[in-house]
SERO-4910 file (N, C-alpha, C, O; in steps of 0.05 Angstrom, whole numbers):
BEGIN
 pado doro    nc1    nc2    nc3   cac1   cac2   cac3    cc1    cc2    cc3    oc1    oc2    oc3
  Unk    A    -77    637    669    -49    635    660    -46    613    639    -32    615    620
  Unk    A    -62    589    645    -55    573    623    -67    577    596    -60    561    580
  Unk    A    -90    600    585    -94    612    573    -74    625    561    -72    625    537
  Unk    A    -65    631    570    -36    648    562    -20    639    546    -14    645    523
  Unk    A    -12    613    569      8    608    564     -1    581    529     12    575    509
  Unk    A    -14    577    533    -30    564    501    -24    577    470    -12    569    449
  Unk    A    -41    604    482    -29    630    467     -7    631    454     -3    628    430
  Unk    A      9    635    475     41    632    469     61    617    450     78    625    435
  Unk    A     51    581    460     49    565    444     41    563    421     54    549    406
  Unk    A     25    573    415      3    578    395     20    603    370     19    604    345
  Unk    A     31    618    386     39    653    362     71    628    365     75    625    341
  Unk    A     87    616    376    112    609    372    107    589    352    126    589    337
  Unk    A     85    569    345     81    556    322     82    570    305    102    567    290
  Unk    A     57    596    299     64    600    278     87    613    265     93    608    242
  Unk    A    101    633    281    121    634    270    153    615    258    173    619    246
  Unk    A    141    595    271    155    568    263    146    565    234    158    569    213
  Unk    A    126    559    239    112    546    206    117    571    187    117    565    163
  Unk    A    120    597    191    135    619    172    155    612    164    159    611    140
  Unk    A    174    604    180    201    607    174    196    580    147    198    585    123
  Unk    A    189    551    159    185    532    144    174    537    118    183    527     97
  Unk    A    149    557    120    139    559     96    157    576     67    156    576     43
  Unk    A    170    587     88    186    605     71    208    599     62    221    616     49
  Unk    A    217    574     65    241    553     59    236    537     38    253    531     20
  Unk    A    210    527     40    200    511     28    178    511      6    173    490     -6
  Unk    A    167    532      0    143    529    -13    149    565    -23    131    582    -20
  Unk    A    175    570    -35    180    597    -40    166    605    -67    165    629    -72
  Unk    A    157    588    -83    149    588   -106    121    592   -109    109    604   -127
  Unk    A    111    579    -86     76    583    -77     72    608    -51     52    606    -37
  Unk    A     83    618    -48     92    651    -21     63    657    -29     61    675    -12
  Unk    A     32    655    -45     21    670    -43     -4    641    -40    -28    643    -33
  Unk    A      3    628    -44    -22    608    -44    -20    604     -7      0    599      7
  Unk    A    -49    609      2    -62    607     38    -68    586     48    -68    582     73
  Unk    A    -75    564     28    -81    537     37    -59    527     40    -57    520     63
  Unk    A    -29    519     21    -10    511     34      0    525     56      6    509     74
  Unk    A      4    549     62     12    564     88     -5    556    107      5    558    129
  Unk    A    -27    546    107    -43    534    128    -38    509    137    -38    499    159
  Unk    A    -34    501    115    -30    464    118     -8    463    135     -8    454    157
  Unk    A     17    476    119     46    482    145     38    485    181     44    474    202
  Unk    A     26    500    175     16    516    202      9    487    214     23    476    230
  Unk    A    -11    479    207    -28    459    218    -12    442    226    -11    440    250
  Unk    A     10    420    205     32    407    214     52    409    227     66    390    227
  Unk    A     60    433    243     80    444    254     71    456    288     83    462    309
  Unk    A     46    457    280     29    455    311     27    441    314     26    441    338
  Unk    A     23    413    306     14    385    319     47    372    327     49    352    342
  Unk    A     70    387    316     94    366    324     99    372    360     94    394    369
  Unk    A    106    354    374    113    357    398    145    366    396    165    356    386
  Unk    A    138    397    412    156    410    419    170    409    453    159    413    474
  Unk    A    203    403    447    219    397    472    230    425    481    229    443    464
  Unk    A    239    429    502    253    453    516    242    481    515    253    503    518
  Unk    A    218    474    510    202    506    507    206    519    539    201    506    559
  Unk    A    218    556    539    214    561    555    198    586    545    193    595    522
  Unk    A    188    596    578    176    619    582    172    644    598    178    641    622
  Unk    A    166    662    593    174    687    607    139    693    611    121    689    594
  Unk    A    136    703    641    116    714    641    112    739    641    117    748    663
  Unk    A    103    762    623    106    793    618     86    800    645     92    812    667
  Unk    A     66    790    636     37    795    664     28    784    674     23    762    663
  Unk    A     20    789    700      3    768    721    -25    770    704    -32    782    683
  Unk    A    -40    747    726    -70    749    722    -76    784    731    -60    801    740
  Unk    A    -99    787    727   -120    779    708   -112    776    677   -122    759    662
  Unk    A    -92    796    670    -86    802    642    -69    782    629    -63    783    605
  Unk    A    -58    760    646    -37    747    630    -27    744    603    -37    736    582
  Unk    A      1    754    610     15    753    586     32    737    579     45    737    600
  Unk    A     45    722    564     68    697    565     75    704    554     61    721    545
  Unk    A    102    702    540    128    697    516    144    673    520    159    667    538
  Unk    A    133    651    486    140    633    490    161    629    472    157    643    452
  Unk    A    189    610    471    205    615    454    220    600    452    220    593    476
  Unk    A    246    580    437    248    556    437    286    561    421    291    580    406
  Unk    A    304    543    429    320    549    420    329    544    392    325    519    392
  Unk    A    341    550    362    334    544    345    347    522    346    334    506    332
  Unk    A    370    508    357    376    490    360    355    458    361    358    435    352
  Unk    A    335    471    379    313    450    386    298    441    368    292    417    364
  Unk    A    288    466    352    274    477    325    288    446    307    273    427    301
  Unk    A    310    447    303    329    441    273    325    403    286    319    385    271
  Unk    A    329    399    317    324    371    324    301    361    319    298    338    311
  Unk    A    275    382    322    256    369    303    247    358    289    230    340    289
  Unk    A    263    373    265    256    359    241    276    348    233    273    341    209
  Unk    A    307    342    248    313    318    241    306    295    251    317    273    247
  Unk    A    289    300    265    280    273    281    254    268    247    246    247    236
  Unk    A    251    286    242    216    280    217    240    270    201    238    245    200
  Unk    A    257    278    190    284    266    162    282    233    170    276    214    155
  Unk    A    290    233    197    291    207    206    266    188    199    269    164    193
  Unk    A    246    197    199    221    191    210    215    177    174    201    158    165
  Unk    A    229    190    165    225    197    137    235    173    126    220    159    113
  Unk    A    257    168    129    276    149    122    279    121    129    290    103    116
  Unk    A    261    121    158    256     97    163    235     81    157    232     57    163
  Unk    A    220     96    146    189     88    125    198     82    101    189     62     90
  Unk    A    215     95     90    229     94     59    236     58     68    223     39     60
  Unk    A    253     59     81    267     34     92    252      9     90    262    -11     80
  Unk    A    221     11    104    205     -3    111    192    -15     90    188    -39     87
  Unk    A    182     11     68    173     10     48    185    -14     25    169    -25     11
  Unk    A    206    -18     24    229    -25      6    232    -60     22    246    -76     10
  Unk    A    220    -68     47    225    -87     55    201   -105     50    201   -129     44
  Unk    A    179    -87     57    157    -90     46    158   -101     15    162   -124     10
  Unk    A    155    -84      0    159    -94    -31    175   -120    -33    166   -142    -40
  Unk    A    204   -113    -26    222   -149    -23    199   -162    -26    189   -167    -48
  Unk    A    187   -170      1    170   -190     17    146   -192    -10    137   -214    -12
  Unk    A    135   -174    -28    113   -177    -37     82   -166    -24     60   -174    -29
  Unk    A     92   -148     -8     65   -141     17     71   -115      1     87    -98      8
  Unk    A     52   -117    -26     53    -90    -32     40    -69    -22     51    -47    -24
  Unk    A      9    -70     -4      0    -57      9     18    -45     30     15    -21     26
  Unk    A     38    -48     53     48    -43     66     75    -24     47     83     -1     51
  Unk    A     81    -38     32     96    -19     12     85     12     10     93     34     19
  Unk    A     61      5     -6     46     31    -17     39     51     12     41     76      8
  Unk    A     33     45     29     29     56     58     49     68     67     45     91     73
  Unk    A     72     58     71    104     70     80    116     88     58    132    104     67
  Unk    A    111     90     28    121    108     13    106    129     12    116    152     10
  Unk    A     74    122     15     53    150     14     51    169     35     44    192     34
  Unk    A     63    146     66     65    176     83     91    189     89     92    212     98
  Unk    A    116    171     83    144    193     78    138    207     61    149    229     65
  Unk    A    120    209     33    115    228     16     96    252     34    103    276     30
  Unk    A     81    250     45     70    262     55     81    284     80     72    307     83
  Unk    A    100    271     95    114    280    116    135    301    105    139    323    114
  Unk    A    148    289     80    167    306     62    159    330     53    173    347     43
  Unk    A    135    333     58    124    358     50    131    374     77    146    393     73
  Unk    A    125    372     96    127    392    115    153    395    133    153    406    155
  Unk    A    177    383    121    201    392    130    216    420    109    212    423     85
  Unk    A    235    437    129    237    461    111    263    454     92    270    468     73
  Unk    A    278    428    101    304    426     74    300    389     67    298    369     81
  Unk    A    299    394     45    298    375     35    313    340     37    336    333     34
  Unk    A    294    328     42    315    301     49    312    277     40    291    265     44
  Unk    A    331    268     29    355    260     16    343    225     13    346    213     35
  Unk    A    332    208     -7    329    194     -2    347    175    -29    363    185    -44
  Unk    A    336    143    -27    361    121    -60    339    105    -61    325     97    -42
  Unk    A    335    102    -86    321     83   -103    343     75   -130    354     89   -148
  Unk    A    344     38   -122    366     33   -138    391     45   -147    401     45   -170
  Unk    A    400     59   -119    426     71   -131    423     98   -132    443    110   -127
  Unk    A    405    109   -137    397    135   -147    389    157   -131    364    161   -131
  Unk    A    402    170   -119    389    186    -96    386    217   -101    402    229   -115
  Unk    A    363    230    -88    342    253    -88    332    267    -73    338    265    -50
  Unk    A    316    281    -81    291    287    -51    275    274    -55    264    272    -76
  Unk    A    268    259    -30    238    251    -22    210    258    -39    193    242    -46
  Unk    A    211    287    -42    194    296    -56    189    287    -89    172    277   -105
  Unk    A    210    296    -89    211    283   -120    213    252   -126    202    241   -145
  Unk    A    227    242   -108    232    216   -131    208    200   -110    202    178   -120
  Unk    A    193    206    -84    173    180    -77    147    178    -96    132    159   -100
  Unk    A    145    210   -107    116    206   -131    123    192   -147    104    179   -157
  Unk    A    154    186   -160    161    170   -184    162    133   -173    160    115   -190
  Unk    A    165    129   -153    164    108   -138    136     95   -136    127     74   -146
  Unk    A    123    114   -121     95    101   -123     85     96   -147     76     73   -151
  Unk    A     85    113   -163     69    113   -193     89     74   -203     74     54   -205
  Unk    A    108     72   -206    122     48   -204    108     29   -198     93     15   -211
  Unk    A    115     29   -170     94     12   -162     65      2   -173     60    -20   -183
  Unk    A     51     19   -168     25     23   -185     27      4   -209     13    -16   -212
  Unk    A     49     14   -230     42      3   -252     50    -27   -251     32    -39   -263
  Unk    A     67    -41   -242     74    -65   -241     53    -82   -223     61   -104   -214
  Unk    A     31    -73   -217     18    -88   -207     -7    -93   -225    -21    -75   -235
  Unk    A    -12   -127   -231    -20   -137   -246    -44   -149   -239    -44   -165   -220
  Unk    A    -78   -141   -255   -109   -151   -237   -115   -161   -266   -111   -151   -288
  Unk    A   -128   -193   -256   -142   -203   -271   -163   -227   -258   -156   -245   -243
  Unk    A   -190   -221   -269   -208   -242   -262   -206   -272   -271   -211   -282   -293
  Unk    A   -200   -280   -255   -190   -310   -260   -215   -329   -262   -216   -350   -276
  Unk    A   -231   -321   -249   -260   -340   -241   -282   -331   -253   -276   -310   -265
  Unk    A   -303   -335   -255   -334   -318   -248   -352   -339   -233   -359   -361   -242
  Unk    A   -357   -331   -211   -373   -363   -208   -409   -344   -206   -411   -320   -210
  Unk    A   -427   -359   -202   -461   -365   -206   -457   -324   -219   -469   -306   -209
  Unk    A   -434   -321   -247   -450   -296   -256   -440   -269   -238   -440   -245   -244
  Unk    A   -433   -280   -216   -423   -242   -200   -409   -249   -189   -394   -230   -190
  Unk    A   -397   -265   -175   -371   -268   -162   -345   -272   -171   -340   -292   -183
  Unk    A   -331   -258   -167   -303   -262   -188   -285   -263   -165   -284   -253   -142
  Unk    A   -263   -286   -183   -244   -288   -167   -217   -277   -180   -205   -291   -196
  Unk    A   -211   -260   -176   -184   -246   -182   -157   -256   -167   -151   -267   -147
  Unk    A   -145   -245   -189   -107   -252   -193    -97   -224   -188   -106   -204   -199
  Unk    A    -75   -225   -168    -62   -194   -173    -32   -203   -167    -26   -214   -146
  Unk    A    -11   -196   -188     25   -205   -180     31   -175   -189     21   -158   -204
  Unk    A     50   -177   -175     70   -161   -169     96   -163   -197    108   -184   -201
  Unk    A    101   -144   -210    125   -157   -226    125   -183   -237    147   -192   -240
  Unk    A    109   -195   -243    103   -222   -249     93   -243   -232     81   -263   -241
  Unk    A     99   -238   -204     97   -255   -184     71   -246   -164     67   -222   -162
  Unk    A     51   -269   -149     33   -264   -137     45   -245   -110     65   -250    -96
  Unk    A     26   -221   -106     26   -210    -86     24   -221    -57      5   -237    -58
  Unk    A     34   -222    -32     35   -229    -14      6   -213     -4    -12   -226      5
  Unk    A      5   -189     -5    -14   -177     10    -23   -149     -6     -5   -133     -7
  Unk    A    -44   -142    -15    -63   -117    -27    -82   -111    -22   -101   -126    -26
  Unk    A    -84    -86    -12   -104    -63     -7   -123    -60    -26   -112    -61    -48
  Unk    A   -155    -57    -30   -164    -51    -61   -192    -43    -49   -197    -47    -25
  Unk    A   -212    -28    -69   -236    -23    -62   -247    -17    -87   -235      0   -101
  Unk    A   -273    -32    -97   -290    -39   -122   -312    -23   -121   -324    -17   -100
  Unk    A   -316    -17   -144   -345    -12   -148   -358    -40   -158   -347    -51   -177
  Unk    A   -381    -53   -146   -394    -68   -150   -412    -61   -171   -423    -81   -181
  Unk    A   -418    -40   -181   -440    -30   -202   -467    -18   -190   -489    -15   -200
  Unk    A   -456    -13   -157   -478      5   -150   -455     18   -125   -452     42   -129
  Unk    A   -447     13   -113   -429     22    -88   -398     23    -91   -389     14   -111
  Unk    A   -378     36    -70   -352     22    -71   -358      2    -51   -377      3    -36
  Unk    A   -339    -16    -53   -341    -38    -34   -311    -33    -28   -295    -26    -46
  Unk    A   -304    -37      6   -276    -41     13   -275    -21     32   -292     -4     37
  Unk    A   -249    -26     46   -219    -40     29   -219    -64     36   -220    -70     59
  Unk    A   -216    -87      9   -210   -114      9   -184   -117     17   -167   -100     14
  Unk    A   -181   -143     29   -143   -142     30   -143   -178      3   -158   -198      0
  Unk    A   -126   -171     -6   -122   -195    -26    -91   -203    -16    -71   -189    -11
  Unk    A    -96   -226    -16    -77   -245      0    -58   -264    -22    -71   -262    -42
  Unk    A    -47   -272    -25    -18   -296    -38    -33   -299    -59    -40   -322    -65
  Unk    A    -44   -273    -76    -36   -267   -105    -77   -267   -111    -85   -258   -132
  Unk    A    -96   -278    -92   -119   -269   -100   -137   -261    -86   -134   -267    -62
  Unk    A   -159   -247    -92   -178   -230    -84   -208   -244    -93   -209   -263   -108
  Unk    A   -231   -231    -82   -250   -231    -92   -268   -203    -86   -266   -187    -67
  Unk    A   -285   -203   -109   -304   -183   -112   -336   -193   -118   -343   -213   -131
  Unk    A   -349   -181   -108   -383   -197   -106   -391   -168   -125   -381   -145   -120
  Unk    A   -408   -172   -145   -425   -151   -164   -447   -155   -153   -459   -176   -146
  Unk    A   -456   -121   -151   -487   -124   -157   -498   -127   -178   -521   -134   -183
  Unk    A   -479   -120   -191   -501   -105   -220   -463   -113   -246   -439   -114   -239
  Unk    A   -472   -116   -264   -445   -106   -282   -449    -79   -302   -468    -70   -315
  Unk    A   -419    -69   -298   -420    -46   -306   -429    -46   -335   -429    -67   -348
  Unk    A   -436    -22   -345   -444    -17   -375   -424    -19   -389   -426    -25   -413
  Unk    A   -398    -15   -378   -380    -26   -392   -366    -45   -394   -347    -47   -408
  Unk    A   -376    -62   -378   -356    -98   -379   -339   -101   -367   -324   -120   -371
  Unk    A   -334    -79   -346   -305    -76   -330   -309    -69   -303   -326    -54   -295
  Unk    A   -287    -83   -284   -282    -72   -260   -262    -50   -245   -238    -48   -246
  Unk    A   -280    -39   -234   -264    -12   -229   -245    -21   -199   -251    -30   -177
  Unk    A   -224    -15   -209   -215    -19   -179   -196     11   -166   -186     29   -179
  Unk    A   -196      7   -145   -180     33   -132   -160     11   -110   -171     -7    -97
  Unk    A   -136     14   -110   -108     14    -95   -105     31    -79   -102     55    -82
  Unk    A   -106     17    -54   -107     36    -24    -76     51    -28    -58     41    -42
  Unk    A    -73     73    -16    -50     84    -10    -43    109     10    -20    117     15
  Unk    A    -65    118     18    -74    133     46    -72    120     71    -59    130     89
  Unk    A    -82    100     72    -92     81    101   -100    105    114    -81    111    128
  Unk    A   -117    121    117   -127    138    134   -135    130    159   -128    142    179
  Unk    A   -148    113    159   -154     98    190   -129     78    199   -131     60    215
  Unk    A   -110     85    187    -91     65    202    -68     85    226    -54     78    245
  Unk    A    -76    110    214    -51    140    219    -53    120    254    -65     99    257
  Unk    A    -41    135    272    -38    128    296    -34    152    301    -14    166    296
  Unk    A    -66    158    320    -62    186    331    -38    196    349    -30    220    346
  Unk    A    -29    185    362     -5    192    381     13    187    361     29    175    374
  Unk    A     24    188    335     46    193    316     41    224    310     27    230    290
  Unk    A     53    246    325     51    270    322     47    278    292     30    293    282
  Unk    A     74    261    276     84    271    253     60    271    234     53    290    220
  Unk    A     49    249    234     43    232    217     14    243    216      5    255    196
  Unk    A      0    236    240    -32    252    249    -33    289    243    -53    303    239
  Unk    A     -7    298    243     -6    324    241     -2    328    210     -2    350    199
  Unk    A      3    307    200      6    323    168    -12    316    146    -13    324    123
  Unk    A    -31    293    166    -57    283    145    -76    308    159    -88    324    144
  Unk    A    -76    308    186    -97    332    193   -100    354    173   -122    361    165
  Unk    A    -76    368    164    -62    390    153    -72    385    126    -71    405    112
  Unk    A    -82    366    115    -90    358     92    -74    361     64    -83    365     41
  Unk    A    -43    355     76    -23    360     55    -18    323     40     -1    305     42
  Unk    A    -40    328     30    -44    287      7    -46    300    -16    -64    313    -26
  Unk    A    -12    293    -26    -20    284    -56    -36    260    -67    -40    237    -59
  Unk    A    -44    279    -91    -72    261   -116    -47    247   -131    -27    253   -144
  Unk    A    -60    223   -121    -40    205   -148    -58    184   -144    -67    174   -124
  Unk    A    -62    180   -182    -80    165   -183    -78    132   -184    -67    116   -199
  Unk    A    -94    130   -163    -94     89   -168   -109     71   -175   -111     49   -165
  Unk    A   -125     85   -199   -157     69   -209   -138     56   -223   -116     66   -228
  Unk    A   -151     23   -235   -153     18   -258   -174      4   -271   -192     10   -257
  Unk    A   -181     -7   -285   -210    -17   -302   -205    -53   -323   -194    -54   -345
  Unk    A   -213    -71   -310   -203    -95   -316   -240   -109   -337   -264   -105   -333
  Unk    A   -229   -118   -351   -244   -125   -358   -255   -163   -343   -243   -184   -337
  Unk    A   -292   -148   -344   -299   -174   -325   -305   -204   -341   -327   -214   -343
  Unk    A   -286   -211   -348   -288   -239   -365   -260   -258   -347   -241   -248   -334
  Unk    A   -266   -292   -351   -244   -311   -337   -235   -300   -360   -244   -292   -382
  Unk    A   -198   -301   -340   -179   -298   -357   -165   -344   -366   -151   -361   -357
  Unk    A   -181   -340   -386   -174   -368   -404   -147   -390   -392   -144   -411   -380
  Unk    A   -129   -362   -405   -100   -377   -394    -85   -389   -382    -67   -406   -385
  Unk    A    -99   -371   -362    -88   -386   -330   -108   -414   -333    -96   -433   -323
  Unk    A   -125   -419   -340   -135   -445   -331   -139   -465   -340   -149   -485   -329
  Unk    A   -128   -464   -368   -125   -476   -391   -106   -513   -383   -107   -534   -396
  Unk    A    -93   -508   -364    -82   -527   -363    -79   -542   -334    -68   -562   -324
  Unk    A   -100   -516   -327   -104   -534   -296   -122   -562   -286   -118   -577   -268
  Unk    A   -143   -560   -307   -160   -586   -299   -143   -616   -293   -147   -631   -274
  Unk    A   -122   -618   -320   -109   -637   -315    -89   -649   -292    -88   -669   -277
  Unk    A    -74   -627   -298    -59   -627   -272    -67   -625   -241    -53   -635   -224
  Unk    A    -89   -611   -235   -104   -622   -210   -111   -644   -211   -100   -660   -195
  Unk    A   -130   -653   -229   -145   -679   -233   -121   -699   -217   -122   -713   -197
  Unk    A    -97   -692   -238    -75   -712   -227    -67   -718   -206    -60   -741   -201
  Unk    A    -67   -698   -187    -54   -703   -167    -78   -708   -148    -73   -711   -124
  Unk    A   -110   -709   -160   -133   -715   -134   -129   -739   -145   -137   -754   -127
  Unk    A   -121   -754   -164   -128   -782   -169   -103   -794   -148   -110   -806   -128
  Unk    A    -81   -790   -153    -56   -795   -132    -69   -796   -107    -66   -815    -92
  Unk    A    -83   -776   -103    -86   -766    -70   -115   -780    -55   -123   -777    -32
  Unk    A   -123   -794    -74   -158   -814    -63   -157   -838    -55   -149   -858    -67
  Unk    A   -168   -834    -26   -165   -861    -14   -185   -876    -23   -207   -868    -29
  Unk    A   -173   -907    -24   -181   -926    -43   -208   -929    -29   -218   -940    -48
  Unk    A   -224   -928    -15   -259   -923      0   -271   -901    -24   -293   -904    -35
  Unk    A   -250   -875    -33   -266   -856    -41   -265   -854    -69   -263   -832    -80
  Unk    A   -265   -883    -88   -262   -880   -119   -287   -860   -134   -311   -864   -132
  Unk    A   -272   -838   -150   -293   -823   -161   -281   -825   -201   -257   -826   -206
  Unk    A   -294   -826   -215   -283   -829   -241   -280   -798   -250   -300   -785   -244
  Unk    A   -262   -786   -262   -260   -758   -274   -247   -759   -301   -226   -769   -309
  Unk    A   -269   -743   -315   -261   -748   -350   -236   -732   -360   -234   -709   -351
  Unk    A   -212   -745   -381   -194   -731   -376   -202   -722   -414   -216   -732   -431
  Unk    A   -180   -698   -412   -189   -687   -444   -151   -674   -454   -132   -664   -443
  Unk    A   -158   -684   -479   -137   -681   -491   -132   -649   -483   -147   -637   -468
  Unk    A   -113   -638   -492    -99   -615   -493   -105   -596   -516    -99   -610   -535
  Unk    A   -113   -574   -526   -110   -558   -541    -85   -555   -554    -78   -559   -577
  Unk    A    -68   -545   -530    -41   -533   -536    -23   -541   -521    -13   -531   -501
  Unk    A    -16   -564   -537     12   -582   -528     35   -569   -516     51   -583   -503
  Unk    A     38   -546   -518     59   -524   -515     51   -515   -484     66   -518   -464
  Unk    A     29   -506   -484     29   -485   -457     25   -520   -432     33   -519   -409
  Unk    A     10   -545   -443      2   -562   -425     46   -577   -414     50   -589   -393
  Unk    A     64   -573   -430     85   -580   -432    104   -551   -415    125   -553   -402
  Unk    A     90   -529   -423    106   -512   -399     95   -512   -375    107   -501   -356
  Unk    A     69   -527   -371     55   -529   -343     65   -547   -328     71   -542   -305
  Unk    A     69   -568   -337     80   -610   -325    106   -582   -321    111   -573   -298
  Unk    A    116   -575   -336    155   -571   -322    150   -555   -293    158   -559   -271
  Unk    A    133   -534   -305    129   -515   -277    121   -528   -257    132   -519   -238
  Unk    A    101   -550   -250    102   -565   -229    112   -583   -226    106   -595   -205
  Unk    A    132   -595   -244    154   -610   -236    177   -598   -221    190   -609   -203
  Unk    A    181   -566   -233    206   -564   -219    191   -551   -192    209   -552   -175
  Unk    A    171   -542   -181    151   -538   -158    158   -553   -136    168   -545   -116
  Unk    A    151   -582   -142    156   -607   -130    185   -607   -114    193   -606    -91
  Unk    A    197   -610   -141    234   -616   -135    240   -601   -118    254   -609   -100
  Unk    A    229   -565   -116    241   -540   -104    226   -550    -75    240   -550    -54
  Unk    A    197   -558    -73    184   -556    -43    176   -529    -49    177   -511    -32
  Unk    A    166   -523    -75    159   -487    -72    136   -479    -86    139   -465   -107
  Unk    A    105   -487    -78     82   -493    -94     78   -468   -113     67   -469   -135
  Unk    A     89   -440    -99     82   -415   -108     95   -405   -132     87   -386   -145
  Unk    A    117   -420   -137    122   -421   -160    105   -429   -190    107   -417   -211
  Unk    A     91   -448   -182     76   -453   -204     45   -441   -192     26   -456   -187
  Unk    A     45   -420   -189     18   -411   -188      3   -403   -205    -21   -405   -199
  Unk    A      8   -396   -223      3   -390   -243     -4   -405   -269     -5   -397   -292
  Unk    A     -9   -429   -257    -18   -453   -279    -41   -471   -263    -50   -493   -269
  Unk    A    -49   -450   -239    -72   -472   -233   -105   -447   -231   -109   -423   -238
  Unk    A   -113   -458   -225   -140   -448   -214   -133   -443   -178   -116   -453   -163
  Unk    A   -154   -424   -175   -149   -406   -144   -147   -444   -131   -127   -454   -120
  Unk    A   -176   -459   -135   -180   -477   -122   -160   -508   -119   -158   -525   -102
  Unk    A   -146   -505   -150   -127   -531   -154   -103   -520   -141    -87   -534   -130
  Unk    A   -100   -486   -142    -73   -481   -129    -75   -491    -98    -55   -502    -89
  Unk    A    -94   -489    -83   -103   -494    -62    -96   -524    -46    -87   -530    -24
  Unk    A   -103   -535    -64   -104   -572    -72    -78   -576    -71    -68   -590    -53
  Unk    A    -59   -558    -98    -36   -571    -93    -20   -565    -73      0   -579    -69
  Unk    A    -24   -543    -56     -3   -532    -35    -12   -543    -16      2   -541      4
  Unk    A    -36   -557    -12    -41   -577     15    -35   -600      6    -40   -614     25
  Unk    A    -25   -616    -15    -13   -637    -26     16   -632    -22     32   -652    -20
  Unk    A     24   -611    -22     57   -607    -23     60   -611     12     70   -631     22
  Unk    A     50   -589     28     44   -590     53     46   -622     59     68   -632     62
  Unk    A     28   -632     62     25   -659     64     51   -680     58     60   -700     70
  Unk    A     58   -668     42     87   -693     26    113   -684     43    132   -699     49
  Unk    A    112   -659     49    139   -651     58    141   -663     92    162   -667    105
  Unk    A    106   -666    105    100   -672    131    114   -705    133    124   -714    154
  Unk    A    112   -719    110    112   -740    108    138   -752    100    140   -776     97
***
C-alpha cells in the first residue's frame, strides 16, 4: 500500500508541475528539460492536506491522491514569501557591505522565481517588477561595482588584493582564482582584502577571478524550496569572471610609508628606538589628500575611512593605534 500510495503522490506532482509549467514557461511548451526541471521542483515542495482514496486493496493497490487547489495556491505563496524575504536580506546585506551574502540571497530568490506559476512582484530603488526580470539586472549590478586590485606582491607570488564595493572596502567576499595551474577556493576576503598564492603566472599577466554566487554547499537540505530548485537544475549563467592585472597597484601606497612610519614613531617605547628613513613626497597633492583623510579618521574614531591610503599592513597598524587611543 505504501507503494501506492507514493505513486499517487508521485502522478499528483506531476500534474501540479503541468499546470505550473503551463503558466509559466508558455513560450518554451516544447522545450523537456525545463518541463523537467518544474517537475523536479514541485516534487521536492512539502505538500499539506493531501488526501486519499483507496480504489484497491492489496495485492493490486490502488490510491487516488489529490489536494485542494486552495492548498496548491498556499504553496506557493508561502515560495512568493520565501522570495521576498531573501530579496529583503539581500538588500541588508549589501547596506552592511557583506557583499557575498548579498550575491547569495539575490541568486537564490532568482532561482526560486523560476518555479512559481505567477509572477512575483519585487522594488529595487523604487522600482518594482518581477523577480525574474529585474534580480538578473540586480545581480549583474552588483557584479559590476565591485572593485579587485593587487595591492601587494610579496617573495613574487603572493598577492595581496583590494576589493570595495562602490568605492568602499567590502565587509565580506566570496572569490575563487586560478593560480596558473588550478582554481583555488572559495576564498572569503574580509574588510576590503584578500589574498591569492600563484603557482605559476599566467601568460597573460592577469588574475582570473570568479565571484561566488551559487553557494551550492551552503543550500540547506531541509529548505524544501531551495534544495528542490537547485536539484531541478533551474541556475541561471550569469557571468562573474573578471581578469585583473597582476602588478602592485602604485597608488594606494604611494603615501603610506610616511604616514605609518608616523604614527610607529609616536607609538615606540623609548627601550625600542629604531631609526626609519623618511623621503620626500613625489606628489604633494595626493601626500596632502592622505594627512586630511587621516586626520579626519582620527577626529571621526573611524580608521576605515581612510583605508585607502595605507598598505594592507599600515592599515592594520593604524586601526590597532586607533583601537588603542579610544581604550585610553
Amino acid at each position: 500500500m505504501s507503494d501506492a500510495e507514493g505513486e499517487a503522490l508521485r502522478q499528483m506532482s506531476v500534474q501540479i508541475s503541468v499546470s505550473v509549467y503551463n503558466s509559466s514557461y508558455d513560450e518554451e511548451s516544447n522545450d523537456n528539460s525545463v518541463q523537467k526541471a518544474v517537475l523536479q521542483s514541485v516534487s521536492s515542495a512539502k505538500f499539506t492536506n493531501v488526501q486519499m482514496r483507496v480504489l484497491e486493496e492489496e495485492p493490486n493497490a490502488k490510491v487516488f491522491c489529490f489536494m485542494p487547489r486552495s492548498e496548491v495556491k498556499k504553496m506557493f505563496e508561502k515560495r512568493a514569501n520565501h522570495i521576498a524575504n531573501m530579496v529583503d536580506a539581500g538588500k541588508t546585506a549589501e547596506s552592511r557591505m557583506m557583499i557575498d551574502e548579498a550575491l547569495r540571497n539575490y541568486y537564490w530568490a532568482l532561482v526560486l522565481a523560476k518555479t512559481t506559476p505567477e509572477p512575483v512582484e519585487i522594488e529595487f530603488n523604487d522600482k518594482k517588477g518581477e523577480a525574474t526580470s529585474l534580480l538578473p539586472i540586480k545581480i549583474k549590478s552588483v557584479l559590476a561595482m565591485i572593485n579587485a586590485s593587487v595591492d601587494e606582491i610579496q617573495d613574487g607570488k603572493n598577492l595581496i588584493l583590494g576589493f570595495t564595493y562602490n568605492g568602499k572596502p567590502v565587509s565580506s567576499l566570496n572569490f575563487k582564482y586560478n593560480d596558473g595551474q588550478s582554481i583555488v577556493g572559495p576564498i572569503v576576503a574580509r574588510d576590503g582584502i584578500g589574498e591569492a598564492s600563484m603557482a605559476s603566472i599566467p601568460a597573460d599577466g592577469k588574475l582570473h577571478l570568479t565571484y561566488e554566487l551559487r553557494f551550492r554547499n551552503e543550500v540547506d537540505p531541509t529548505d524544501s524550496d531551495i534544495a528542490g530548485a537547485f536539484n531541478a537544475g533551474i541556475l541561471p549563467n550569469i557571468n562573474s569572471s573578471v581578469a585583473i592585472a597582476i602588478k602592485s597597484n602604485s597608488k594606494k601606497k604611494a603615501a603610506a610609508p610616511v604616514l605609518a612610519s608616523a604614527e610607529m614613531l609616536a607609538a615606540q617605547p623609548t627601550n625600542d628606538k629604531r631609526s626609519i628613513a623618511m623621503q620626500n613626497a613625489d606628489n604633494t597633492d595626493d601626500l596632502q589628500q592622505a594627512v586630511l583623510a587621516v586626520e579626519a579618521a582620527i577626529s571621526s574614531n573611524n580608521p576605515k575611512s581612510a583605508f585607502n591610503y595605507f598598505t594592507p599592513e599600515g592599515y592594520t597598524l593604524f586601526a590597532n593605534l586607533m583601537a588603542k587611543r579610544c581604550q585610553n
